[in-house]
Structures are given as C-alpha cells and as structure tokens.
BALO-515245 format. One record per residue (C-alpha): residue in three letters; x, y, z. Coordinates in steps of 0.2 Angstrom, whole numbers, plus 5000, padded with zeros to 4 digits. Each point is the difference from the previous one (the first is absolute). Last residue first. Layout:
BEGIN
ALAXYZ/...
***
This chain:
BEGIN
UNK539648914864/UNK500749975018/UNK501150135005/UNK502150025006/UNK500050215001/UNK499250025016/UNK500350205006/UNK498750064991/UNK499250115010/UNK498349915001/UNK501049825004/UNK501050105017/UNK498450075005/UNK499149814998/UNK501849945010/UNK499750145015/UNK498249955000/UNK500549825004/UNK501250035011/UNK500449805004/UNK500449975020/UNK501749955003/UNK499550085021/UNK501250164995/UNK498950034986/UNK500249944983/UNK500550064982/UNK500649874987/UNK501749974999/UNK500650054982/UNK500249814986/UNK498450094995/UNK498449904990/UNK498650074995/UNK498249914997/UNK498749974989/UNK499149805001/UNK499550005017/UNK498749845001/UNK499050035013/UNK498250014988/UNK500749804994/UNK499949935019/UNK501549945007/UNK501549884998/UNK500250024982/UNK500350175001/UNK501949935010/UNK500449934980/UNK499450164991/UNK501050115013/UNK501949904999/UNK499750014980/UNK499650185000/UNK501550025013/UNK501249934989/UNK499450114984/UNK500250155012/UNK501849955004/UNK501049945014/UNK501850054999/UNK500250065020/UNK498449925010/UNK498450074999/UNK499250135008/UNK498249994994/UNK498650124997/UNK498449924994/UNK498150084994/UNK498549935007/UNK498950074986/UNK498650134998/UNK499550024982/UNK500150134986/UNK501449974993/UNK500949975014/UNK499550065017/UNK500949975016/UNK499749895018/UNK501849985006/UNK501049845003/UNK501850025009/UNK501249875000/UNK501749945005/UNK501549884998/UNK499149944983/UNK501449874992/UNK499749875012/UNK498149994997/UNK499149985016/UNK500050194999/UNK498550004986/UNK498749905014/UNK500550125014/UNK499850164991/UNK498249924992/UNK499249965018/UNK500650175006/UNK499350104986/UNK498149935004/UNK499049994986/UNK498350045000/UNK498449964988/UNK498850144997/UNK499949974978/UNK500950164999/UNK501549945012/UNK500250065019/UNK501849985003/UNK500450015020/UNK501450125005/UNK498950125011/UNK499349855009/UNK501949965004/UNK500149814999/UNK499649824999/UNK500449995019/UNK499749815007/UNK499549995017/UNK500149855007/UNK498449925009/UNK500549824996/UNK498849984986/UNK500750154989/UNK499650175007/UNK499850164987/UNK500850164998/UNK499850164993/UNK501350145007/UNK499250185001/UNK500449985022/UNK498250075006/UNK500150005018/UNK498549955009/UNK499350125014/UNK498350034991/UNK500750054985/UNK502050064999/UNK501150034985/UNK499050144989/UNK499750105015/UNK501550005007/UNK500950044983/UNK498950185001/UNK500550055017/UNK501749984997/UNK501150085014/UNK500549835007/UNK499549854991/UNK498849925013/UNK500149905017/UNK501049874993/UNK499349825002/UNK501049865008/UNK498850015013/UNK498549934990/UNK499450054984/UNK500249914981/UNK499350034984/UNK500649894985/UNK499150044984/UNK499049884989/UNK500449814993/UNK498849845004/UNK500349954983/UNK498050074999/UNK500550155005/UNK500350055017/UNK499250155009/UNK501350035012/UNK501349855006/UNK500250045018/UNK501350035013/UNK500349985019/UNK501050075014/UNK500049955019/UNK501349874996/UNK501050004983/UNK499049964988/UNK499949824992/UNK500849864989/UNK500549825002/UNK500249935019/UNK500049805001/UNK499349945016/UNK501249915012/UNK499350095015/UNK501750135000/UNK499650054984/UNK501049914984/UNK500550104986/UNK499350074982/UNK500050204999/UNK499050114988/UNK500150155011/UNK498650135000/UNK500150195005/UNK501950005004/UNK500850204996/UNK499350125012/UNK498449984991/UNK500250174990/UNK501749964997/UNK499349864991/UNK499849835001/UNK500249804992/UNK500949895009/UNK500849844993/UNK500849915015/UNK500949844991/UNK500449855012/UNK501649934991/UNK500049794996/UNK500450004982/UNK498149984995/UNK499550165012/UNK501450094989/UNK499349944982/UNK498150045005/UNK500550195007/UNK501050014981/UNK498149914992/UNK499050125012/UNK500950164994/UNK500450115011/UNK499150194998/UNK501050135005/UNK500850075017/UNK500049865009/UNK500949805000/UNK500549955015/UNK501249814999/UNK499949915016/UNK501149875007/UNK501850034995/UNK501449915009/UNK501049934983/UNK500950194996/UNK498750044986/UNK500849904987/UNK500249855010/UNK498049964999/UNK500349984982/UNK501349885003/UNK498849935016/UNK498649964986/UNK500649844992/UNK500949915016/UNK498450085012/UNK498949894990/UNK500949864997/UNK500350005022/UNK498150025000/UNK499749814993/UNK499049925012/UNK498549974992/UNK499150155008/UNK501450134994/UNK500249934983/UNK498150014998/UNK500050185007/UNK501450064988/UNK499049924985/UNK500450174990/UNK501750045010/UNK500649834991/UNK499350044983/UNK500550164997/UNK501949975008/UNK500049844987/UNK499150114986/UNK501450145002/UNK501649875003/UNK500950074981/UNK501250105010/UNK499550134989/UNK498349965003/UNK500250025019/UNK501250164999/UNK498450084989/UNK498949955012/UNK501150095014/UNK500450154990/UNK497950004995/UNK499350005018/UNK501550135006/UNK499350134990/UNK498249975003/UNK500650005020/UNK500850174994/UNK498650044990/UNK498749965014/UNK500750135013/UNK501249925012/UNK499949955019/UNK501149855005/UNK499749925019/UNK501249865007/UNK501850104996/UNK501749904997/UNK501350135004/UNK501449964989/UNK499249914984/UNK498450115001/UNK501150164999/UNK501249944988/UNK498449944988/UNK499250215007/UNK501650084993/UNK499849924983/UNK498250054999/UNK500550195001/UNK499050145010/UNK501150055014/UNK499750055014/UNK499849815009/UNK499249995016/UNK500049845011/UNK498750035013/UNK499649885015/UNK498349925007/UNK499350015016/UNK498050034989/UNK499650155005/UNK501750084995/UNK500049894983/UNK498550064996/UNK500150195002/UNK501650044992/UNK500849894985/UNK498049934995/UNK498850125004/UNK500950164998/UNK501049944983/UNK498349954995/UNK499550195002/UNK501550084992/UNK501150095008/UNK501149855006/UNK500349954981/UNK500049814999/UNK501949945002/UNK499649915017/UNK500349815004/UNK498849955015/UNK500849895012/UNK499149875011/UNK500450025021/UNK497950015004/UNK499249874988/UNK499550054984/UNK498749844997/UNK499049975015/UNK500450215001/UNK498750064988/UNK498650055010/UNK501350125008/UNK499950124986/UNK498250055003/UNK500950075017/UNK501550114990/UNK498850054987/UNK498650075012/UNK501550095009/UNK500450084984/UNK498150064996/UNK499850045019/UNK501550134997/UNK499150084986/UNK500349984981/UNK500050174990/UNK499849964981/UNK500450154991/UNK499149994982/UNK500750174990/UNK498950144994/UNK501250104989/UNK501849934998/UNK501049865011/UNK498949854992/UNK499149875006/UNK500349875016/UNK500850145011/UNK500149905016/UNK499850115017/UNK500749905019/UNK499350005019/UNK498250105000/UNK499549975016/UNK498449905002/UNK500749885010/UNK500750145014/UNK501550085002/UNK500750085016/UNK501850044995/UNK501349885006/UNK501650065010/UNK501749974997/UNK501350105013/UNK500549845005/UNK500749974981/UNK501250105000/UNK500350084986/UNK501649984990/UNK499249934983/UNK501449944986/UNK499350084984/UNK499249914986/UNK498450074998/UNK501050154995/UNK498850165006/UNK499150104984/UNK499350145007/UNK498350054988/UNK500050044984/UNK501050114988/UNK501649894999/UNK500149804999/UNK500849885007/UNK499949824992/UNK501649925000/UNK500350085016/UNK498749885009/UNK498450075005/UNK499150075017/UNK499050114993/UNK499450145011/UNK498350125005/UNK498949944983/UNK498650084996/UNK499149874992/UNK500050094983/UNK501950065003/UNK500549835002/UNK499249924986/UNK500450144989/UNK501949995004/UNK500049804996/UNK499350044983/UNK501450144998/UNK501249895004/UNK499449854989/UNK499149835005/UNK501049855004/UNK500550035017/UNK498049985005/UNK499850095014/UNK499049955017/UNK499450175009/UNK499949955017/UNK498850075011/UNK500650095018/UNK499349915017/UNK501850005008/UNK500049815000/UNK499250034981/UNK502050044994/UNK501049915012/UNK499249854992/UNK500450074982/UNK501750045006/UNK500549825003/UNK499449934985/UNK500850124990/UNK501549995009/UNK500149814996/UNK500350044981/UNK499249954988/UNK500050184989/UNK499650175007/UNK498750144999/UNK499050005017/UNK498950175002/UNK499550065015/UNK498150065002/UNK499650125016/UNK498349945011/UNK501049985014/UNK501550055002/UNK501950034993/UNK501050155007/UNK501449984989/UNK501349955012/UNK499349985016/UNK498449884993/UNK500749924985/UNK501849945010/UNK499049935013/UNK499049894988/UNK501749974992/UNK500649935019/UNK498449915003/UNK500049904982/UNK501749955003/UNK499749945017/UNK498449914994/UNK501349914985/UNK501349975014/UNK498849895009/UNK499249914985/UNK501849944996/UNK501350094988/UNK501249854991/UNK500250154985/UNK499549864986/UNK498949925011/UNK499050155006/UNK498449935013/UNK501449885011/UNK498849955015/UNK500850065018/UNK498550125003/UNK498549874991/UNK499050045012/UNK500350175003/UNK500350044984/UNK498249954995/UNK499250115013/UNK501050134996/UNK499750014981/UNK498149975005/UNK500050165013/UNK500950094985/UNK498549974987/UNK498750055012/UNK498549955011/UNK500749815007/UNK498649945010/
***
C-alpha cells in the first residue's frame, strides 16, 4: 500500500523509467526521480529542511516546479503553493503566517524581509545516493492553499499526503480513455489546485507525459498544438468559451455554419449508415486546430457551459467537466461521457471512495452541494470558526448550489452567496444570466450583481463589451436575450466597460470586487 506522496512518484517512475514525462525538455520519468532526489538532498544539507517545516514554491511552468514540489513532501515538509499573480507584500503575509523556513522562487519574484528565497531554477549538484525519504504517513500534511485573503483571518487549506494519493488512484478510473503514453498540454498555473490535478498528479499516475507552456498567450498554445500534437487539453471554461465562438464565427464566415451544425447534429445516423468518412471530412478542420491527435478536452476551475460541453462532444472530443475546490483536492464530480471497459456508457460521478449530495433541494431539485470522502481536506488550518461553518456530520459544505439533470451530472447554478433573492422570494441565479448575455458577440464578459434601485432589488449587469460598442447597443442586445427567460430575470440596468473585468487566477468573475468597483464610481458607461 502506497502511504505517501513520494512512494507514488516512485512507483510511477519506476514503471514508466524510460517513458518521456517532459516533452519539451525530452526529460523521462527516470531523470524526473533523479531530479527530484537531488533538490530533496539539496533541502536537507543546505537549508536544514524537515519535517513538519513549510517551503514556499513561487515560480512559473516550469519543470523545476514540478520537480521541487515532489522533493518538497519526500522530506515530510508542506508546500506553500503561491499564486504569482498576487502582490509582494500579499505573498510575504502568506509566508510569514505559515511560518515559512524558504521559498524556492524564480528571481523574477524575490523578495526581501521574508524568509530565504533560493532560485528554483538553479542547476542541483547533490548526489542523489545520499537521497533519503522522510517517514511520512497519509495523514501528513503535504501542501497549504490560501483560498481567501492574505490579511486578517485568512482560509488555509492544508491537504495531506493521503489527499494526493487519493487523487492519483481515483485518477486511474479514467484510463479507458487517457491511455498511458497520452500527452497533457500544460499552461494552467502549477500553484493552483487544478494545475496540481491535471499538469502533476494525473498525468504521473496515469504513464502520461507533460508539455508545459509558461507562457500565457493563445498564439503560442496554435504553434504548440500544431508541433507537438497533445491527446488531453485542460483549460478553464473561458478559454474553451473563447475558442467555441472563434471556431463558430470561422464557420459562419465561411458561410458552412448550418452544414457543420447539421452534420455533427445526425453524427450517429451518419455513422450507422455508413457515412463516418462525411463526418470526420467536416469535423477533422476543426479537429486540426488542436494539433489533430486530441482526445479529451478538461474543462475545471469554473463553471462549463452544458451547450460549449454539448458543441465538443458533437465534434467528436470527450469533455471532462469537473467541478471542485481546493477544499476537495480539486475533482469532486466529473461530468464525463465515454465508453467503460464492459461497453456501458459512463456519464457523471465522484471519484472512487468519495461522494456528494444535493442538500435540501427545492422544488427545481436545487440546494447546496456537500461532499465527503478521501478527497476531503482535514480542515482550514488555524480557523476554528471556518471549520465549524463548512463541516456537519463529515460532509463538506462547498456554498455552490447545484442540481443533477437526468444523467446524474451535476449542474452548478452558482455561489449560494451570489444568489438574488427577489421581494416576491423568487431566485435568480447570476451564472445562468452571465452565460445567456455572453452568447452575444459584442459582450466578451459579464458580471450580474444583486442591487437596489429605486427602491427594489434587481439583477443588476456589468459587461465587457467589445471596442465601440455602446449602451444603446447593449440595451438592444439585452431586450432581445430577455426574451429567452422569465420576465422577473430580465436585467434591465446595467454598465458597461471596454476594462477587463476582474477575475481570479482560475478566470473566475469577482463578483464582490466589481459591486466595490460599481459603489465607488468607477463605471461611467450606465443604463438610464
């Protein structure tokens, strides 16, 4: 039984010991353990690092992250996972408030008054004979999330060791369709908890390989796709929102739209009567976009959208849609169409030994999602009074509402915080309005609030909208969307910005960072 993060990494590289694991560098599985040994020795004669101390990682995609976050939890220490996007003094909070021994960062982002700061990406001269594994256990602490603020009483998840194993067996359920050898493409942020599950953990337990990409820009993930051909594509939903209007907009401009929409619509009448080959001539150009060999697309991080999910699975792609939390160790339940072994066709579920419920529905069959199982933090660390509010009788509670539509997915209609609860006790879900607005071309984002005007609560609109588009515009855009749902939705006030909206490193909306924004002012493009 494997009892500890850096008994799985070995087990793994082990078998898989001549497998390429970094494309881009051409490193295997074996060199990746060798690396990982050698900055492990380096922790422990040169800093002093043990058990029980917290090591920050502040760094980029590179594969020295990866790399030192194994060395990291083989010596029994915690890694402090930073997000690169938060300020200096944010990131010296954080540190000092876990009482951190060492950071191992890149240069870009070395900072003064905290604790020693060592370049991530320096050349380790260890030997790696003189590597020796720490005695930890499952219920080891391993790695330390911050998932609210860097001030006052923050929200520190720590996930153990049997956590991370947990993710890297429950991970193996899916290998009739990731199949050992498949490459992952990685741009997701490696301190971030999907960037955990999806560019370090799974593709490990899994036999797979990594091709990471630093940097963030579309154009360099086409040349990417193009050249290295990947099988599995994790995103957040905005960038597969993103790449699900460019290619419809291609369609239309091509003026084939209704014949691509029509072919991939009676894709399995086509297939039965013999006419596959039609089918794979209409839908392998947009196949050719992501390199031709890609078999599964992973959406996380956010909420998909079941008509973008609908759209892929038509073209022929096997969509992951996860829905999780740091909390969870990233995966609760995966909306996930394929074949199982026995022929039966797999939809949605937990991963194994975890499981999640629908609390006290309503009559829509929607209430709060609670989950328990191995995936499960132990507790927020250090916040006695957060624990008591998110756990009751071993369940989790996430404060996302969800339902299950007849095939047992889970759909999330968002944050229970960020429901609108109108005067006459109806609600309106925000995320169901954001996603209907954003089908219009012109509205690249959108954000709707709960407000009062005169007098009333309303679901109130923020849009980013596209250079040169005016208020008068969007009015026109709203009213004819409104027409598609129930009169008490209608948003009727709004602002509009041609400004980024703000969102977290995971393209999530700040909703209470936008109503801040709206109190001081700072939208000067209003409704009447």
């Amino acid at each position: 039984m494997i009892k500890n993060i850096y008994e799985m990494l070995y087990k793994a590289c082990t078998e898989n010991s001549a497998r390429i694991f970094f494309v881009r560098q051409g490193e295997t599985y074996k060199d990746l353990l060798t690396a990982v040994k050698k900055r492990a020795v380096l922790l422990a004669k040169k800093f002093n690092i043990k058990k029980g101390d917290v090591v920050a990682i502040l760094s980029g995609n590179t594969p020295d992250f990866i790399k030192s976050y194994f060395a990291i939890v083989s010596q029994g220490a915690k890694a402090l996972m930073l997000d690169t996007g938060l300020s200096s003094s944010e990131h010296l909070n954080m540190m000092k408030y876990t009482d951190c021994k060492l950071a191992l960062a890149q240069k870009a982002y070395f900072i003064d008054g905290g604790p020693q700061m060592f370049d991530i990406e320096t050349l380790d001269s260890a030997d790696e004979n003189d590597f020796i594994a720490t005695d930890v256990h499952l219920n080891d602490l391993a790695m330390l999330s911050f998932t609210s603020g860097s001030t006052g009483n923050p929200k520190v998840v720590g996930l153990t060791h049997s956590n991370i194993v947990s993710l890297g067996e429950g991970s193996k359920f899916y290998n009739p369709v990731i199949h050992p050898g498949y490459m992952f493409y990685g741009f997701l942020p490696l301190y971030h908890i999907y960037g955990v599950v999806i560019n370090i953990i799974s593709p490990i337990s899994l036999g797979c390989s990594l091709l990471l990409q630093p940097v963030l820009n579309p154009k360099e993930f086409i040349k990417d796709f193009q050249k290295y051909k990947p099988e599995v594509i994790p995103a957040v939903p905005r960038v597969w929102e993103g790449f699900y209007k460019k290619i419809i907009d291609g369609l239309k401009q091509k003026r084939v739209y209704w014949l691509v929409r029509t072919v991939v619509g009676l894709r399995s009448f086509f297939n039965f009567i013999g006419l596959g080959a039609l089918v794979k001539k209409v839908t392998q150009p947009i196949h050719n976009i992501f390199g031709g060999r890609v078999k599964v697309l992973v959406s996380a991080g956010a909420t998909l959208k079941p008509r973008v999910r609908e759209f892929f699975e038509k073209l022929g792609f096997v969509v992951g849609d996860c829905y999780g939390l740091t909390e969870t160790t990233g995966p609760a339940y995966f909306n996930f169409q394929f074949k199982l072994p026995n022929g039966k066709t797999y939809y949605a579920g937990p991963l194994p030994d975890n499981e999640i419920k629908i609390h006290n529905p309503d009559k829509e069959g929607v209430g709060e999602v609670w989950v328990r199982g191995s995936l499960v933090m132990p507790c927020y660390i250090g916040n006695n009074e957060a624990n008591v509010e998110s756990f009751e009788d071993g369940w989790f509670k996430t404060g996302d509402l969800g339902k299950f539509d007849n095939k047992k997915r889970l759909i999330i209609k968002g944050r229970k915080k960020q429901v609108i609860v109108l005067e006459n006790g109806k609600n309106i879900y925000p995320d169901e309005l954001e996603d209907l607005y954003q089908q219009n071309d012109e509205i690249l984002a959108a954000a709707i609030l709960e407000r009062v005007i005169n007098g009333k609560i309303v679901a109130y609109g923020v849009f980013q909208v596209k250079s040169g588009t005016s208020v008068s515009k969007v009015s026109l855009l709203l009213k004819a969307s409104n027409l598609m749902i129930a009169p008490y939705k209608w948003v009727t006030h709004f602002a509009i910005t041609e400004e980024e909206l703000p969102m977290t490193s995971a393209k999530k909306i700040k909703h209470h960072e936008i109503s801040a924004m709206l109190d001081r002012g700072e939208f000067k493009n209003l409704s009447d």
